[in-house]
Backbone bond lengths (Angstrom), bond angles and torsions (degrees), N, CA, C in turn:
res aa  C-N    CA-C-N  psi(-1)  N-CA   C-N-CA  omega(-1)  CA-C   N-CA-C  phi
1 X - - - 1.455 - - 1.531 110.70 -
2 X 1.251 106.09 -56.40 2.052 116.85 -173.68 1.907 90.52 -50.75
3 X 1.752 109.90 -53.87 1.447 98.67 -173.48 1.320 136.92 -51.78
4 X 1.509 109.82 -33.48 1.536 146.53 175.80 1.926 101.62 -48.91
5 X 1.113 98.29 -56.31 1.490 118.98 -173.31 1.483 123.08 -87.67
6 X 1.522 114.05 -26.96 1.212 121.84 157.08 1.488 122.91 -72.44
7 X 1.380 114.31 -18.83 1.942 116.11 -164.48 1.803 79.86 -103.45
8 X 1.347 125.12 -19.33 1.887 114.81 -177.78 1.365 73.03 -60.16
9 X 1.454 121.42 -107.24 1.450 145.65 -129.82 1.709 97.36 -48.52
10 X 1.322 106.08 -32.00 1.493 98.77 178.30 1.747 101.10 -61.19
11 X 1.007 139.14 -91.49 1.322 146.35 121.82 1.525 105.80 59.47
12 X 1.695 106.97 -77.77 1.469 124.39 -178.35 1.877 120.50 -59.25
13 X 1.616 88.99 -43.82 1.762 95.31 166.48 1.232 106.65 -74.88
14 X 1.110 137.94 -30.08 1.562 121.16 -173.00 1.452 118.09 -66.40
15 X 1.218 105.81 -38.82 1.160 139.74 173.62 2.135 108.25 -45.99
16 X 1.372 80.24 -76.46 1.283 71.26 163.38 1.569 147.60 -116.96
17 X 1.049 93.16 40.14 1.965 118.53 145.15 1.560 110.42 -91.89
18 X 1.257 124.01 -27.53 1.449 130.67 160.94 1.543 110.64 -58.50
19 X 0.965 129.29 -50.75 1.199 145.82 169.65 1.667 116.90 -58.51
20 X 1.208 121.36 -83.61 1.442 127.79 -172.86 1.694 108.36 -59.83
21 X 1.207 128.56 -57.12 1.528 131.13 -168.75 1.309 97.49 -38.19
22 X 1.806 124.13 -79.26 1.352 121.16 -165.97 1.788 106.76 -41.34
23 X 1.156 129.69 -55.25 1.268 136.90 179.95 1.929 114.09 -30.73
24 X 1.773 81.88 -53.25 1.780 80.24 -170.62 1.481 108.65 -65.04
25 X 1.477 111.74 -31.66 1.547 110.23 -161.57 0.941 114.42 -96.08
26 X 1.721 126.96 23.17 1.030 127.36 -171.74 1.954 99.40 -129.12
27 X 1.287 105.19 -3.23 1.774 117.03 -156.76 1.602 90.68 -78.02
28 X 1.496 106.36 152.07 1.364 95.34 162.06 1.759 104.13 -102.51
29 X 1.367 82.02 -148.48 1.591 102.33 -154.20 1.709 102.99 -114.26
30 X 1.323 121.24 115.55 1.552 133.82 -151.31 1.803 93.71 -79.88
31 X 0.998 105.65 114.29 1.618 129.93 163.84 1.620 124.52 -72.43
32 X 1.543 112.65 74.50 1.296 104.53 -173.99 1.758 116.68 -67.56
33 X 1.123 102.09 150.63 1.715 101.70 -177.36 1.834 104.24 -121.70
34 X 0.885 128.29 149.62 1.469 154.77 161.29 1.851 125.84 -62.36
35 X 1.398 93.50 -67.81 1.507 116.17 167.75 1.966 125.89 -72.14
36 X 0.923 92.97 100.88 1.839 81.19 175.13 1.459 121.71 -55.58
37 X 1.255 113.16 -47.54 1.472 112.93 -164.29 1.958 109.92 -76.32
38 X 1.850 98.19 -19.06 1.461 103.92 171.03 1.458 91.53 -65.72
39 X 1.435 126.88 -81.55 1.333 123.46 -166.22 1.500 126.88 -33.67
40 X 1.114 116.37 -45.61 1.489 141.65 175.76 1.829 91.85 -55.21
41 X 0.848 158.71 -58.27 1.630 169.23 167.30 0.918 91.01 -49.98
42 X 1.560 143.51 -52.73 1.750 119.27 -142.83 1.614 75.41 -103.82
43 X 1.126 144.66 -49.39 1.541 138.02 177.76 1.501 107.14 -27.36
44 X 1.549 93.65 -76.31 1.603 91.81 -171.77 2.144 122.14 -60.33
45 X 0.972 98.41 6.77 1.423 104.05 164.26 1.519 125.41 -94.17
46 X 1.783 93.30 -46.54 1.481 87.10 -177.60 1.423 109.99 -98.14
47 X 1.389 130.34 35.90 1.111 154.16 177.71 1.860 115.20 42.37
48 X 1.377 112.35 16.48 1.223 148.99 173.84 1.685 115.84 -52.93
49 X 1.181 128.67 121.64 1.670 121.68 176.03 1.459 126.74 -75.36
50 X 0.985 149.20 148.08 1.516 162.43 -152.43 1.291 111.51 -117.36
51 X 1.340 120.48 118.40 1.379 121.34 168.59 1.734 109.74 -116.67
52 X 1.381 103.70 140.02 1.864 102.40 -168.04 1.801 91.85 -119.26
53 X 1.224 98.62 129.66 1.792 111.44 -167.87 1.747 86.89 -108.18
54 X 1.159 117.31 123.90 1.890 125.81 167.72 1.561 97.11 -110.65
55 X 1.533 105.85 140.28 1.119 111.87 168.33 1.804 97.29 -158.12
56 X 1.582 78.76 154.97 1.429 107.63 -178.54 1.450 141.24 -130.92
57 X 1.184 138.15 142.80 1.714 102.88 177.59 1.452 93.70 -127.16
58 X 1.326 139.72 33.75 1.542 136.72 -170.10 2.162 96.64 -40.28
């Protein structure tokens, strides 16, 4: 039984270290931008999605 349940979970991490590693070493490197309407242009070229961060300290 303990073996049954020990070779899953073994199994499940392998799994996903199989999974995640290639991902990280393959990710690039996040390009913050300043300008919207620059970003908005280089988006729509590299057919890439846009995230808009608001912040405040009122």
């Amino acid at each position: 039984m303990f073996n049954s349940v020990f070779r899953c979970i073994s199994l499940v991490v392998l799994l996903l270290l199989v999974g995640t590693i290639p991902s990280l070493i393959a990710s690039e490197e996040v390009k913050w931008g300043k300008l919207l309407e620059a970003g908005m242009k280089e988006a729509s070229k590299t057919g890439k999605l846009v995230m808009l961060d608001f912040y405040t300290d009122w």
